[in-house]
NUVEXDO-279499 format. One line per 2 residues: their letters; for each residue x, y, z of C-alpha. Coordinates in pm, 1 decimal, always signed. Example, Ala and Ser with C-alpha at 12.3 -4.5 7.8 and 13.67 -1.06 7.14 Angstrom:
2
as) +1230.0/-450.0/+780.0; +1367.0/-106.0/+714.0 $
//
This chain:
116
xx) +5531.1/+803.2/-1185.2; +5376.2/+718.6/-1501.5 $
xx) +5250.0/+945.0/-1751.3; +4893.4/+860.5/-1706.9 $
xx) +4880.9/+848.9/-1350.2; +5035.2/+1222.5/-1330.5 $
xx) +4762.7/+1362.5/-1544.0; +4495.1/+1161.2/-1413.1 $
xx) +4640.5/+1313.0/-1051.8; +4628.0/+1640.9/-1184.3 $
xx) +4266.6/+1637.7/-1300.6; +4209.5/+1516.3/-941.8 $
xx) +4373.5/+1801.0/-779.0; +4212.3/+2025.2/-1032.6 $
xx) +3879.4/+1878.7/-952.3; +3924.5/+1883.0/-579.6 $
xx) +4007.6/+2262.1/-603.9; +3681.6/+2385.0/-763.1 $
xx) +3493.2/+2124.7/-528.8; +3601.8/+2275.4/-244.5 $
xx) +3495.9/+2654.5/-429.4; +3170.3/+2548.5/-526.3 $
xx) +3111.4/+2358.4/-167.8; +3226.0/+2737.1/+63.7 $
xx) +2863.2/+2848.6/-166.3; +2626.6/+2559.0/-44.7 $
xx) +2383.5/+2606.3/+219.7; +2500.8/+2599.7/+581.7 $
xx) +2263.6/+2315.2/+657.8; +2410.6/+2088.5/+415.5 $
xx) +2839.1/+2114.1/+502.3; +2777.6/+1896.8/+739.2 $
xx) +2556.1/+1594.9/+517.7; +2608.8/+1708.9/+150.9 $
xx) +2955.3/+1875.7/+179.9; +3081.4/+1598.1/+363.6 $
xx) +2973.9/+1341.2/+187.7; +3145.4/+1502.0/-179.1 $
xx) +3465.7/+1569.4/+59.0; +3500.0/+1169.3/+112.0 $
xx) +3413.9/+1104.6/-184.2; +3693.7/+1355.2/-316.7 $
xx) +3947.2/+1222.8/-93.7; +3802.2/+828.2/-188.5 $
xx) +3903.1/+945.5/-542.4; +4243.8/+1067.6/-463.0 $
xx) +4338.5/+765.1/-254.5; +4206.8/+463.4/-498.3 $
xx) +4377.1/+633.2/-776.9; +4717.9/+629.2/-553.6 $
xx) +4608.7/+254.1/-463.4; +4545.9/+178.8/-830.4 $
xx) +4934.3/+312.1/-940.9; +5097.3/+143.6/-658.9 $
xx) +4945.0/-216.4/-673.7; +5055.8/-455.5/-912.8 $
xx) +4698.6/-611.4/-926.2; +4581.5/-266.0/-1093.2 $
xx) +4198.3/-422.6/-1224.1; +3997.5/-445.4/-923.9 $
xx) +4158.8/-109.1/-759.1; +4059.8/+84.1/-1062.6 $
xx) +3703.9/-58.9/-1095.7; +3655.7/+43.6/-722.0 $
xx) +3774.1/+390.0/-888.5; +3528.9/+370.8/-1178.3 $
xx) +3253.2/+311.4/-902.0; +3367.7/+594.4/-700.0 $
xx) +3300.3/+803.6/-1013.4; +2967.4/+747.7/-1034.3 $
xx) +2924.0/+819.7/-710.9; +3052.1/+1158.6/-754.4 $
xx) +2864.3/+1209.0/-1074.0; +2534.5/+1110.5/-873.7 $
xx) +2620.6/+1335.7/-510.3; +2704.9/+1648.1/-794.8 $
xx) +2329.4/+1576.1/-991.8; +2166.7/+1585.2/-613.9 $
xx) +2299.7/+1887.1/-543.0; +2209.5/+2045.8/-887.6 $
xx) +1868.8/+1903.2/-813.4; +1824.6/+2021.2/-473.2 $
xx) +1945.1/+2384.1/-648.5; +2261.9/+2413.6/-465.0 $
xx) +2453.9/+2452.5/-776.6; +2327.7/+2646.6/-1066.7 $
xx) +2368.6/+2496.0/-1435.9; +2651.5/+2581.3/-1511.0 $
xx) +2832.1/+2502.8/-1208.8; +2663.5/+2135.9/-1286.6 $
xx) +2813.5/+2163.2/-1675.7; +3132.8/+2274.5/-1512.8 $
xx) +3148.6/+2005.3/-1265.8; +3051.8/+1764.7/-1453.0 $
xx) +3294.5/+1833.2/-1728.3; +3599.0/+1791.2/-1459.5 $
xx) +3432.5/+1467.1/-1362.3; +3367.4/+1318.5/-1725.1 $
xx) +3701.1/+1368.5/-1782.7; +3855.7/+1220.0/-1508.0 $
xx) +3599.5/+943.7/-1623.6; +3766.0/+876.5/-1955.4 $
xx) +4118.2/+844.1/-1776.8; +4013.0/+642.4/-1589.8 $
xx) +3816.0/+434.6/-1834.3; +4147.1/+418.3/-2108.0 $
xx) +4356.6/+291.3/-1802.3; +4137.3/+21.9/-1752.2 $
xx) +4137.6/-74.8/-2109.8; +4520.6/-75.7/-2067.9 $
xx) +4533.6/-282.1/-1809.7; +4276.5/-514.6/-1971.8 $
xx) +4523.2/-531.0/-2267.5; +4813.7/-595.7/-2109.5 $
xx) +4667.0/-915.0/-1948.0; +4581.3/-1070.3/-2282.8 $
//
């Protein structure tokens, strides 16, 4: 395992941990639509990073990751806008997910460069 990947798996698993905090605090009307729908998106995340380490044709696996990102960023601003999550759970959140972001981001710059 490279590097990279570890930490970027890491981040994951730290991220999944407080998702799954903040997500016991939502509304019982939304686990099954809202909740849901950041669960697959966590578990998207986890397996398309795996998919990105193992395939030798890294690019399109990790913008399929990249894409998954934003749809995280944009199922975490619904639920800030729908008041689910206060603030700073959104700041919090958001910081996990920026980061992962970047990673993600640097890898694909590496993989970009090594091509050349």
């Amino acid at each position: 395992m490279s590097e990279a990947h570890l930490m970027l798996m890491t981040k994951l698993e730290e991220l999944d941990a407080y998702t799954h905090t903040v997500l016991h605090q939502f509304p019982k009307i939304e686990r099954h639509l809202l909740c849901a729908e950041l669960r697959s998106t966590m578990n998207q995340l986890l397996r398309l990073t795996v998919v990105s380490w193992k395939r030798k044709q890294k690019t399109a696996a990790l913008f399929d990751l990249d894409v998954e990102i934003e749809v995280c960023r944009g199922l975490v601003r619904k639920a800030h806008r729908l008041t689910y999550i206060t603030t700073h759970r959104l700041d919090v959140w958001m910081r996990h997910v920026n980061e992962i972001g970047r990673i993600v981001g640097a890898w694909i710059k590496s993989e970009a460069a090594v091509k050349r």
